[in-house]
N, C-alpha and C positions, 0 to 999 in steps of 0.2 A: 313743340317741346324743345326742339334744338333751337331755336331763336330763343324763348324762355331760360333757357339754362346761359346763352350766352349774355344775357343784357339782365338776369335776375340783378337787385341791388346786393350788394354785400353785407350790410344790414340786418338784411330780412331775413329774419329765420321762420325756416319750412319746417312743418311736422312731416315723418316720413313714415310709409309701414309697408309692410310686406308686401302686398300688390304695387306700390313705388315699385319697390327694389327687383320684384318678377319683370314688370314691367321694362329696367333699364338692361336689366342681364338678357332679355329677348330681341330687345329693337337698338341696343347702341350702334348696332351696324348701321342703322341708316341714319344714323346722323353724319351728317355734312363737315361738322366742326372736328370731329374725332376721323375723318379720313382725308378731308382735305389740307394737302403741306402749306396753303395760303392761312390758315386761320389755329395760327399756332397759340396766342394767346386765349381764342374761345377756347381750344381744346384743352389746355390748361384749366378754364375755370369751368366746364362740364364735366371733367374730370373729379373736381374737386367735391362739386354736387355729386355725381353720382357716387361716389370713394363714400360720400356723408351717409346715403341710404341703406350703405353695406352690401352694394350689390359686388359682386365678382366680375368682372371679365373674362368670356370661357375662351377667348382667342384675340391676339392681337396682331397675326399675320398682317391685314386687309387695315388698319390703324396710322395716321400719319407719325412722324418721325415725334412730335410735338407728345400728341395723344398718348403715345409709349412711354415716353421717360416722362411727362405727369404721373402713368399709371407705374410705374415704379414707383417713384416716390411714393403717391397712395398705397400700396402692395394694393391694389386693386384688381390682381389680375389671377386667375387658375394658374395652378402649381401643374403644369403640363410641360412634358418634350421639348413638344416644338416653341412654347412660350419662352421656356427661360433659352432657348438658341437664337430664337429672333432678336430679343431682348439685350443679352450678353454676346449677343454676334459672335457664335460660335458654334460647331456642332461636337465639345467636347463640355460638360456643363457637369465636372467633379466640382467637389464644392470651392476649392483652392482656386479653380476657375474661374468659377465665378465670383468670389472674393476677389480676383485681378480683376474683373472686368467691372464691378459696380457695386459695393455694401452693401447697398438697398436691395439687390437682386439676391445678392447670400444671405441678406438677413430673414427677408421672406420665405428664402427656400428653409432658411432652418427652424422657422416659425411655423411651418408645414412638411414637417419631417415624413410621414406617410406618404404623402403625395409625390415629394423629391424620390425619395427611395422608386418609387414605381417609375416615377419618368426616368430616373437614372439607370432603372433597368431596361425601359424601354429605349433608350437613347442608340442610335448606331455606329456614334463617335463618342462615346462615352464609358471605359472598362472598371475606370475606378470611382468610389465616394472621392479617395484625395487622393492624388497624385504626390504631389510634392513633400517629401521627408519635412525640408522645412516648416512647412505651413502645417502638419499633421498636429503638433500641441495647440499650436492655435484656434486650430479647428476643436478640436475636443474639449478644449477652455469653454470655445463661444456653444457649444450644445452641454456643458455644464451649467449652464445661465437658464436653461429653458425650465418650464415647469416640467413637463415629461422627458427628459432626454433621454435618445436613444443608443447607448454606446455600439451593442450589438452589432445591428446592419453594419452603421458606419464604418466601426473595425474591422469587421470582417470583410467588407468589400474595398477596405484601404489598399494603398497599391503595395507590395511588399518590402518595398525599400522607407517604406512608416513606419520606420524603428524608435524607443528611446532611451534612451540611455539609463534615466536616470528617472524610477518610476515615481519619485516627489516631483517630477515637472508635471505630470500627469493628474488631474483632478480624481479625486480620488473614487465617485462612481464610476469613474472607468479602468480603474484597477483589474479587476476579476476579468473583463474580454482581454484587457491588453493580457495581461500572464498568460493567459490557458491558451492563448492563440500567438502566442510564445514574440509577443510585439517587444517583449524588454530582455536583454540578456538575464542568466541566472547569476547574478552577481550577488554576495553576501549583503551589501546593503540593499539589495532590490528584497531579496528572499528573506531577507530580514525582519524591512518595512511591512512586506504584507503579512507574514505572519504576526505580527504586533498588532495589526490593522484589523485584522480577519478573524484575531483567536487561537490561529490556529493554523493547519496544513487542510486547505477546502481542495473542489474537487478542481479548481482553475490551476490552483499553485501545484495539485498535483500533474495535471497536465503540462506544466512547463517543467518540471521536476523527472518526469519518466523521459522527455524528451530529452532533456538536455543530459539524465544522468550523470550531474553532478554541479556542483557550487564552486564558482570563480571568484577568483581575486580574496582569498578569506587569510589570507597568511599573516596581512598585517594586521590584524585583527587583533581584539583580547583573546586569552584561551578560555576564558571563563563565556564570554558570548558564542564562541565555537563551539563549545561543549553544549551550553544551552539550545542551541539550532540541530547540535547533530543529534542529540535527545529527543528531540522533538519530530525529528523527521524519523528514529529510529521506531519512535513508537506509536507514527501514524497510521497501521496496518489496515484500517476501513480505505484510506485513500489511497494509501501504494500497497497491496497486497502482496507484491513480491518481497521476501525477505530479504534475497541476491540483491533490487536493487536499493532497497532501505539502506542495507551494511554500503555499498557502492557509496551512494549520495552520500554518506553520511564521513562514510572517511576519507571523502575529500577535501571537509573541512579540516583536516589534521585537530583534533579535538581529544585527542592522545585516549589513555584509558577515561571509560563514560563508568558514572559510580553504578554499583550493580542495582540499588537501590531505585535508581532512578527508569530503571529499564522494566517496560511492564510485562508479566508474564505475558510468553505465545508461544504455542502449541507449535515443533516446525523445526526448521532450520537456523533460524534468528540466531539465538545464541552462540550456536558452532561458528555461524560466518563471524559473526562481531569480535567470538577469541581469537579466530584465524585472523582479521584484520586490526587486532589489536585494539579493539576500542571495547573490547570490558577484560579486565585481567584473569588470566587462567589460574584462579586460586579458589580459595573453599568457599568465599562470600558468593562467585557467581556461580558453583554446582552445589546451592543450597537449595532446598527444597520449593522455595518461592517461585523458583524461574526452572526449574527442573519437573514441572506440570505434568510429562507423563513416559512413558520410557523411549517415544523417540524423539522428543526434544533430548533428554540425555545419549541416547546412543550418537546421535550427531554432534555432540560436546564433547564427548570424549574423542572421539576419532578424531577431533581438530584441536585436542587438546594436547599437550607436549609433560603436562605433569602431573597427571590425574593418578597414576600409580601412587605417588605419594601424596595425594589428597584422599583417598578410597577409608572413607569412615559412615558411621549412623550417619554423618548432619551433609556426607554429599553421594551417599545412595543408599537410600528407601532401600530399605528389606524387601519392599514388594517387586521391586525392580529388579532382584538377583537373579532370577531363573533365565528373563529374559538375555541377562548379561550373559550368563555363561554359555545362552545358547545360541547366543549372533554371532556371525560368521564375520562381523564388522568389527569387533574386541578383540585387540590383540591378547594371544595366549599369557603374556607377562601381568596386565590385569586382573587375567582371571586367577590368577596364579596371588595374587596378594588377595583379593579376596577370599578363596579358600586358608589362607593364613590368618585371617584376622576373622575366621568365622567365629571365635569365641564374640566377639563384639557383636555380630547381626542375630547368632544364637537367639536371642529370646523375641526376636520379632518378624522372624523371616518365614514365610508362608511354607506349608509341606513343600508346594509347586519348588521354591526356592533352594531349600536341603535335598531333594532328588537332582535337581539341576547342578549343583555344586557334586554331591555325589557319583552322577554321571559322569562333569566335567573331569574331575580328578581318576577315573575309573578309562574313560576312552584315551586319556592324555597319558595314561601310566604313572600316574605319581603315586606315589607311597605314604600315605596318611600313616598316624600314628593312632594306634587305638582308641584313645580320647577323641579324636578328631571322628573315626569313625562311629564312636557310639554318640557324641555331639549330632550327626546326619542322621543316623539311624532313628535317634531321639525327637529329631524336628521331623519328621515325615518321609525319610529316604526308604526305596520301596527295597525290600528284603533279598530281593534277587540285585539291588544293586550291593546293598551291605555284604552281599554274601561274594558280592566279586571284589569287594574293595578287602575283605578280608585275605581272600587268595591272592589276589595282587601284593597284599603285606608283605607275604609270607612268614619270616622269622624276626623281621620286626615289630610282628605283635608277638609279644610271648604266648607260650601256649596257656596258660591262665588268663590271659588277658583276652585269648582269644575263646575260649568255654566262656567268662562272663559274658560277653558279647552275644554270644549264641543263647546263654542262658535269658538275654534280655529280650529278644528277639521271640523265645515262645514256641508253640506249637512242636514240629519236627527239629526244627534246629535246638529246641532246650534241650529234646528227648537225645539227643546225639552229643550234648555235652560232659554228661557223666555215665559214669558204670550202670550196669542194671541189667536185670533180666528182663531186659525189653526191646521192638524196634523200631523202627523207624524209615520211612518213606522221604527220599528228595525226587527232584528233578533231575536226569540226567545232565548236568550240566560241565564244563570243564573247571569252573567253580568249587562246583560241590563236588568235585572229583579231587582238588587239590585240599578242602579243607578237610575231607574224610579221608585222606591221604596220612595227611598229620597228626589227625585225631587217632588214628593207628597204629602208626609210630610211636605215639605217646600213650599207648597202652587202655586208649578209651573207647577204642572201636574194634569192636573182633572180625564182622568179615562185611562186606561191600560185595554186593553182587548185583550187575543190571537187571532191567526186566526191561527186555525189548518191546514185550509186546503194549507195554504200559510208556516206553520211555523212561524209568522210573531208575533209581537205585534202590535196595532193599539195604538198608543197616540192620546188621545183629549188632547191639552193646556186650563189650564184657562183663564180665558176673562179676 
């Protein structure tokens, strides 16, 4: 067969088929022409025959000098270790390597990417896919060209100093490994490009986005593209779920106030951080109800808010929300303090929960309501032991008419104690109801007050 393959005519065309090709991938070892250095030209044209029948060559260690670089040429040879080091005479076989040492030997290797991969990791002078910064586009160019190309491996096991600058040099299936494995700086046209590319904020861009926390070079920028990018990142919460670094990234584009519109309701902290860093304005549009979703998105608005005293209306706190206000320990007392002012305005929509709570507040804090104010609380749901203390806290700023109507409103024991009668009446021993039957006395509507220890009670006699 080795004399037939060296004196075949050129001419003559062979049919080939699978037992051929078995055939030459088991015995080329023993041909004469493929290991001896005297018969360089046979080995060239045995080579060329067997390259024809599609057999492989699983080793070319034991191969004459000649035999080797035909089988290059052919890529005739297994994508192995020690192949491509005998080959490219080297025992470091990154692909830049071997791109220095022979095309045909990179081009092979790239045309058997799974194979490379495994001898590369098998290799013992071998750390990286590429070595060299320079040659890293070009490498990624030429596995752009393949029909399956791998970015993955390759990037990932590129040498660390395979930076690029400028991620349009980059083919664009390889975009998503270079980001997320932070191969490109976060510069505004890098972060830019891919989001135009992608859609969107994926989970690559947010991986170079948490690392890097935050976007360079954006100053000379439009404000109108700035604003666009820091929107976009502000309302990525599936891929950055931290809100802290959302606001971060996003005000580092300097993107001045982001329209409140444009920011999508979330549940959290978001809002607060974005007033605190100034990219949405602390006014009524962004503590309107759309982004104000539930009371601790608002309680962290306000505490980072500087002028919400004088925004505190229906359209920037839900009725439903009052109780909670008056009862955090995070609201400064001046807020609570305008909302009890302006309780004529939440009056008709503010839950009982709501009128106890404002009740309460005004009652623990010593403030002195006005009888309107108090029958307003009493009227929405305030519990009767509070009304009855926000009445003695009055004292003679309720009149005493004003203060029987109230009681009168009020029902049960406290009606029966607002007028004359030959009747009585039972309270709670309280300092409360000690101060209002106090007065009621005074003013000629109560004859005698006596306790009942054993009951805790006061006994009211009315006068006749």
């Amino acid at each position: 067969m080795d004399v037939a393959l060296t004196h075949r005519a050129d001419s003559t065309e062979y049919e080939h088929s699978d037992q051929v090709r078995t055939f030459f991938e088991a015995s080329y070892s023993d041909f004469l022409s493929l290991r001896d250095e005297r018969y360089s030209d046979a080995a060239r044209r045995a080579v060329q025959f067997i390259a024809g029948t599609g057999a492989v060559i699983p080793t070319v260690v034991e191969l004459s000098a000649a035999a080797r670089a035909a089988l290059i040429k052919a890529c005739a040879y297994a994508i192995t270790t020690r192949n491509l080091e005998v080959l490219a005479e080297t025992d470091n076989i990154a692909l830049d390597r071997l791109a220095k040492a022979d095309r045909d030997i990179y081009g092979h290797a790239l045309g058997n990417l799974d194979a490379y991969f495994q001898s590369n990791h098998e290799s013992q002078g071998t750390r990286w896919t590429v070595e060299s910064s320079a040659m890293f586009i070009g490498v990624l160019q030429d596995v752009a060209r393949l029909r399956k190309p791998d970015f993955g491996r390759l990037v990932n096991g590129a040498s660390p100093e395979c930076m690029i600058d400028d991620l349009g040099d980059a083919p664009e299936g390889a975009w998503p490994v270079l980001v997320g494995t932070g191969r490109i700086p976060p510069t505004f046209a890098n972060v830019r490009a891919y989001v135009e590319w992608a859609g969107g904020i994926d989970e690559w861009l947010a991986a170079l986005l948490a690392s890097a926390r935050e976007v360079v070079d954006a100053n000379g920028e439009e404000l109108d593209a700035r604003r666009e990018l820091a929107t976009t990142i502000v309302n990525a919460r599936e891929q950055l779920p931290d809100p802290a670094l959302r606001a971060q990234i996003a005000g580092s584009l300097q993107p001045g106030a982001l329209e409140a519109q444009s920011v999508g309701p979330e549940s959290g902290e978001l809002i607060a951080l974005l007033i605190e860093k100034e990219l949405l304005n602390d006014d009524e549009e962004t503590f309107h109800s759309r982004l104000m979703v539930d009371w601790r998105t608002l309680e962290h608005a306000i505490t980072r808010s500087s002028n919400y005293a004088e925004l505190i209306g229906p359209q920037t706190l839900q009725a439903t929300y009052i109780a909670e206000l008056m009862q955090s320990s995070k609201v400064a007392d001046d807020i609570k303090n305008v909302v009890l002012e302006a309780l004529d305005e939440f009056a008709g929509g503010a839950p009982k929960a709501g009128h106890q709570a404002m009740a309460a507040y005004a009652l623990r804090s010593g403030l002195g309501l006005r009888a309107d104010q108090i029958e307003t609380l009493r009227r929405g749901g305030a519990h009767q032991a509070t009304v009855a203390g926000l009445l003695a806290a009055a004292g003679k700023d309720v009149s005493l008419d004003e203060l029987r109507q109230t009681l009168r409103n009020m029902g049960g024991d406290y009606a029966r104690i607002a007028d004359k009668g030959n009747r009585q009446a039972q309270l709670a021993d309280t300092q409360a109801h000690q101060a209002i039957l106090r007065r009621l006395q005074d003013g000629g509507i109560v004859s005698t007050i006596k306790p009942d220890r054993r009951k805790s009670n006061l006994r009211v006699h009315m006068k006749r």
